[in-house]
VEXZA-299130 format. One record per residue (C-alpha): residue number from 1; x, y, z; residue in three letters. Coordinates in steps of 0.5 Angstrom, whole numbers, plus 2048, in hexadecimal, padded with zeros to 3 digits. Layout:
N
n|x|y|z|res
NUM|X|Y|Z|ALA
...
***
This chain:
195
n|x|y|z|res
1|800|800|800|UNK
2|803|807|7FE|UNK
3|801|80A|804|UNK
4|805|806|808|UNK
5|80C|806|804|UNK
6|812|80A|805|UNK
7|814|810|801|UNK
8|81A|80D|7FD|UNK
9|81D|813|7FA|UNK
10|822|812|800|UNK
11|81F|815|807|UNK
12|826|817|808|UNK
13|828|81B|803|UNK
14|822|820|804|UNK
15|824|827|804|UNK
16|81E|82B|804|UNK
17|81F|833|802|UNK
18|81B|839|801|UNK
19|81A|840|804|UNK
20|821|842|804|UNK
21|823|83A|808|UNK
22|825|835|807|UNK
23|824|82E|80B|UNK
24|828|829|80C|UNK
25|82B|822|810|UNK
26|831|825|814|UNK
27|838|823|812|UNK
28|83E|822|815|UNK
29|841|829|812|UNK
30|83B|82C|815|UNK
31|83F|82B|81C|UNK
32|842|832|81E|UNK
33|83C|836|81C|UNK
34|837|831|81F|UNK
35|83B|831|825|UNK
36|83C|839|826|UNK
37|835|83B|824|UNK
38|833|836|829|UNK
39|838|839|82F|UNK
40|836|83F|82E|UNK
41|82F|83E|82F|UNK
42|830|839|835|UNK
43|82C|83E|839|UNK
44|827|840|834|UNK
45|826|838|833|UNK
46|826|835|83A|UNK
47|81F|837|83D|UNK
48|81C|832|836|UNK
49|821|82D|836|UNK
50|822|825|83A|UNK
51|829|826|83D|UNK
52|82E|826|838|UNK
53|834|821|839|UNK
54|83B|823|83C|UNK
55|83F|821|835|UNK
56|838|824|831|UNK
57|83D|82A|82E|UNK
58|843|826|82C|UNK
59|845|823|826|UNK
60|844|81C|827|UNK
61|83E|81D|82B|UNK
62|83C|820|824|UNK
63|83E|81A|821|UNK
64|83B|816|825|UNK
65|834|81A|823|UNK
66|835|819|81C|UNK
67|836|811|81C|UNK
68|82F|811|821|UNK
69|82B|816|81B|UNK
70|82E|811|816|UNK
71|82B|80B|819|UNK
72|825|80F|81B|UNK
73|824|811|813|UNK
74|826|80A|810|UNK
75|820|807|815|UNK
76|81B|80C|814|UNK
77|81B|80F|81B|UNK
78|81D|816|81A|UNK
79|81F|81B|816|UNK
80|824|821|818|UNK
81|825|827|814|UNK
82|829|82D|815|UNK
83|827|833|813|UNK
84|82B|838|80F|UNK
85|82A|840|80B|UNK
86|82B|83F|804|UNK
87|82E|845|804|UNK
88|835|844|808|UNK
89|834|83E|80A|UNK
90|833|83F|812|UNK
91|830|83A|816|UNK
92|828|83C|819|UNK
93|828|837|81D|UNK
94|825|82E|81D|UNK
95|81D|82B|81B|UNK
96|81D|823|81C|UNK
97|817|81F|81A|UNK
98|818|818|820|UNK
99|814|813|822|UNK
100|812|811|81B|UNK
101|80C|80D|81B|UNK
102|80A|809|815|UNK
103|805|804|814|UNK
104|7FD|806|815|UNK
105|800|80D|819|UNK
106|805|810|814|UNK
107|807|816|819|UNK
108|80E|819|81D|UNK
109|80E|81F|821|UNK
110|812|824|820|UNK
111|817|828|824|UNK
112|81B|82E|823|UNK
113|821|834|826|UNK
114|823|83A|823|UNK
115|829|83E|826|UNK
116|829|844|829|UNK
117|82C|848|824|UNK
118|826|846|820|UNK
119|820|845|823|UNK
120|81A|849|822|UNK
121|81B|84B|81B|UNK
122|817|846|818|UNK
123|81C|841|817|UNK
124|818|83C|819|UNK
125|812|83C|817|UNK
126|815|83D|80F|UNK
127|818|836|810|UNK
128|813|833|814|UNK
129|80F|835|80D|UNK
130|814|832|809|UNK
131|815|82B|80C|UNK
132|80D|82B|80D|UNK
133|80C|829|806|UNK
134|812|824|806|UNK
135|80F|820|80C|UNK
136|809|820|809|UNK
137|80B|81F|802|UNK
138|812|81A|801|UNK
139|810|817|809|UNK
140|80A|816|808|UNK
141|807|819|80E|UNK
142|800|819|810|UNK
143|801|81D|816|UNK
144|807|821|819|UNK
145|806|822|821|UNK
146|80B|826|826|UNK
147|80B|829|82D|UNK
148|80C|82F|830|UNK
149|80D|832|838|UNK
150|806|836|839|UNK
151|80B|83C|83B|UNK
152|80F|83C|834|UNK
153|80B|841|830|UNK
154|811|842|82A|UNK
155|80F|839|82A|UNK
156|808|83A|829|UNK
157|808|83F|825|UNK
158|80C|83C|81F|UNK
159|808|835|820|UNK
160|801|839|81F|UNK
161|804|83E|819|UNK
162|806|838|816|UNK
163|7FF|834|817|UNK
164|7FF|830|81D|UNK
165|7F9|82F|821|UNK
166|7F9|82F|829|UNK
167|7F7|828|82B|UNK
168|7F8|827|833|UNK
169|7FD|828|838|UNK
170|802|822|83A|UNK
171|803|823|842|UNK
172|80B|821|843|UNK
173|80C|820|83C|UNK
174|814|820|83B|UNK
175|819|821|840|UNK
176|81C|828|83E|UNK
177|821|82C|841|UNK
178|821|826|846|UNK
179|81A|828|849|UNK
180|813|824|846|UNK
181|810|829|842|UNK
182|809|829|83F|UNK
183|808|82A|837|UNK
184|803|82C|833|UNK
185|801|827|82E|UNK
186|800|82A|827|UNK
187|7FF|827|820|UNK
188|7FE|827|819|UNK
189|7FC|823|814|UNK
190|7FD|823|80D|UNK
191|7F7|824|80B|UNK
192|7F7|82A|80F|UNK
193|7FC|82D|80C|UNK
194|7FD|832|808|UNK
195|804|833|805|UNK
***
């Protein structure tokens, strides 16, 4: 049933582009850029992310990364993305697509960060526009979920300009900054959207 198969134009080689980004599976030579944008907004990013791990910023924990991204894409279990300006290159920040389901559900769930220098901007909402219709298209997705902590406004509005639909909270969803937190459960499905 074509419903159900997977997209064989090569999941890992997708790049998503448009409104001025680009999107695409982290490399190796993304390292330094991904590591110093990522310092530079540990600040900005702890309230809204688990703990990160004491090696997270090295070189050989960025490799280890990439080797997990790599199995996780050949078993249809997440999709990484960076995103990046077209215009100077500049990294913005990362969309992952995780817990891939497939069979009868054909759902993932979308998390995203952008650094601090960029945040506010817009950055997000336009690559969450461009992925969109990748998930829904070459992923075959009948429905793209996330979560957010009712106090993240910037989260929330990004999910709700791009379509998504408040659909409940989760009481203690995902341990972040070390503390249990509740999420806001929205979703979109691809007869919803819009792209």
């Amino acid at each position: 049933m074509a419903l159900f198969r997977l997209p064989s134009s090569g999941p890992a080689a997708l790049a998503p582009r448009g409104n001025g980004l680009l999107l695409r599976a982290p490399q190796m030579s993304d390292f330094l850029q991904w590591a110093h944008l990522r310092e530079s907004s540990r600040d900005y990013l702890t309230p809204w992310e688990p703990i990160w791990p004491s090696d997270d910023l090295t070189r050989s924990g960025f490799r280890r990364r990439l080797r997990r991204y790599s199995e996780d894409i050949a078993a249809d279990r997440s999709y990484p993305f960076l995103i990046f300006r077209e215009l100077d290159g500049a990294m913005v920040g990362g969309i992952t697509l995780a817990n891939v389901r497939r069979g009868i559900v054909q759902a993932g769930t979308i998390g995203y960060w952008v650094g601090k220098p960029h945040a506010q901007r817009g950055y997000m909402t336009a690559a969450l526009r461009v992925l969109l219709p990748t998930l829904f298209g070459e992923l075959n997705l009948h429905r793209v979920e996330a979560a957010c902590i009712p106090t993240n406004a910037p989260s929330i509005r990004v999910l709700e300009k791009c379509g998504f639909s408040r659909e409940g909270l989760a009481r203690r969803y995902l341990c972040i900054n070390g503390v249990w937190q509740d999420h806001l459960l929205f979703g979109l499905l691809h007869e919803d959207f819009r792209g």
